[in-house]
N, C-alpha and C positions, 0 to 999 in steps of 0.2 A: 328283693327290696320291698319294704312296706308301701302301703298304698299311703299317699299321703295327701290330706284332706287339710282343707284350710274355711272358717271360717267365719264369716264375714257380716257387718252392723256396722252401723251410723259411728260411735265411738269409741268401740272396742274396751267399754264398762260394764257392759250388762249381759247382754243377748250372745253374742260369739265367744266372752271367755269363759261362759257359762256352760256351754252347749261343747265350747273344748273340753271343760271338765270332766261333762256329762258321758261324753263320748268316748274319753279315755277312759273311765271306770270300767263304763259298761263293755269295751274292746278286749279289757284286761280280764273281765269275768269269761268273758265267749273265749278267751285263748288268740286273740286275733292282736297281729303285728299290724297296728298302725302307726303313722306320723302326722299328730293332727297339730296344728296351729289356729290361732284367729288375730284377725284385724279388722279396723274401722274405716268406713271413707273419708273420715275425716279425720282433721290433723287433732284437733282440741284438747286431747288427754294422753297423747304420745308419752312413755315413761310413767305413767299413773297405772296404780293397783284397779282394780273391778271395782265398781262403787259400792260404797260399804251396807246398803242396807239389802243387796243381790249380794252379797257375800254371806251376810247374816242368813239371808234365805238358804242359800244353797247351803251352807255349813251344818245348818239344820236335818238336810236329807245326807248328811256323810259326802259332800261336796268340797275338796278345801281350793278355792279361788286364788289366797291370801301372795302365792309366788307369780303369777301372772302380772304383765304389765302390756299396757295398752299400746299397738303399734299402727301407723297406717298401713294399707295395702300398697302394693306398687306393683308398676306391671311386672317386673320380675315374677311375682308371685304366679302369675298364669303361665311361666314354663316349670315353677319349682313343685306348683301341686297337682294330683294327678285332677282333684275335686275341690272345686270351689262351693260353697255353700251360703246362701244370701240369705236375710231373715226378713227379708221382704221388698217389691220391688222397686221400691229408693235405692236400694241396697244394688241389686239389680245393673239399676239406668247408671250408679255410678261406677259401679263396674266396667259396662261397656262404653263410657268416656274414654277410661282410660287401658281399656285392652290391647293389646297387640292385635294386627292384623290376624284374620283369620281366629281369633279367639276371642270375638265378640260373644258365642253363645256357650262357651268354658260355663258363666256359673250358670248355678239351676238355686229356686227355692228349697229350702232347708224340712219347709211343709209340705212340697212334694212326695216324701216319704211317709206322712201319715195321713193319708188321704181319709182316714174316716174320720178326724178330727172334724173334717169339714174348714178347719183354717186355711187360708191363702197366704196365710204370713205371720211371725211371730211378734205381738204385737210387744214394744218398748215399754218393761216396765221402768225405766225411769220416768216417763210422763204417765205410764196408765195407776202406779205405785203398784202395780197386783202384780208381787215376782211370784208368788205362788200359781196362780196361772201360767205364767210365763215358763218357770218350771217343769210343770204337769206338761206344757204341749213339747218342752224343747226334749223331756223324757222321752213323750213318743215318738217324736222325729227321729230321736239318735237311735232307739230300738229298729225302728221302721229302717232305717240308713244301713244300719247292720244288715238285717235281713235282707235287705238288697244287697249285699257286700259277700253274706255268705251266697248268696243262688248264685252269683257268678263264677266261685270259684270253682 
């Protein structure tokens, strides 16, 4: 069975269905069988596409967002994936609201994987507008994630 990763942002517009994108190219290059998702802690854009100006960006780097649609997280999700991934610790604290017993510490940050970035978290380019930033780090987290994916196996 594939390892199945899910991840996870404030709206499920920007940052998570981006980083699913991200992750599923780069999975498909390396030959690696994944099952990646994303969702938001919040309800706000439930059934809405990726917002269009982080579609624009990604579509630029051979990224297509445009089939994705934006969902909440529920706890379900903490028995369906084996890896939760946060884009920062808002992201986090609302996870562990709503976790299941016992799977309070499931997610991890998403920047945990690129530790020489020096980021703590992937900063929202719907408010910072720099998705090219946002890009370049969510790149090297999904590289970073892999390389941890493959040492395991």
């Amino acid at each position: 069975m594939a390892h199945r990763i899910l991840f996870v942002c404030l709206g499920n517009i920007c940052r998570s269905p981006t980083a699913e994108a991200v992750l599923r190219r780069m999975a498909r290059a390396r030959d690696m069988a994944l099952d990646i998702d994303s969702a938001g802690t919040g309800d706000w854009h439930i059934g809405k596409p990726p917002y269009g100006p982080m579609q624009d960006a990604a579509r630029a780097r051979g990224y297509d967002l445009s089939a994705l649609r934006a969902r909440q997280v529920g706890t379900d999700d903490f028995h369906r994936f084996d890896t939760i991934l946060a884009m920062d610790a808002d992201n986090i604290a609302g996870l562990a609201r709503i976790a299941p017993d016992g799977l309070r510490d499931k997610p991890r940050l998403f920047t945990d994987f690129a530790p020489d970035t020096g980021a703590d978290h992937v900063p929202d380019p719907y408010f910072t507008r720099d998705f090219e930033a946002a890009l370049n780090l969510i790149e090297a987290c999904a590289a970073g994630f892999l390389d941890h994916l493959e040492r395991r196996r």
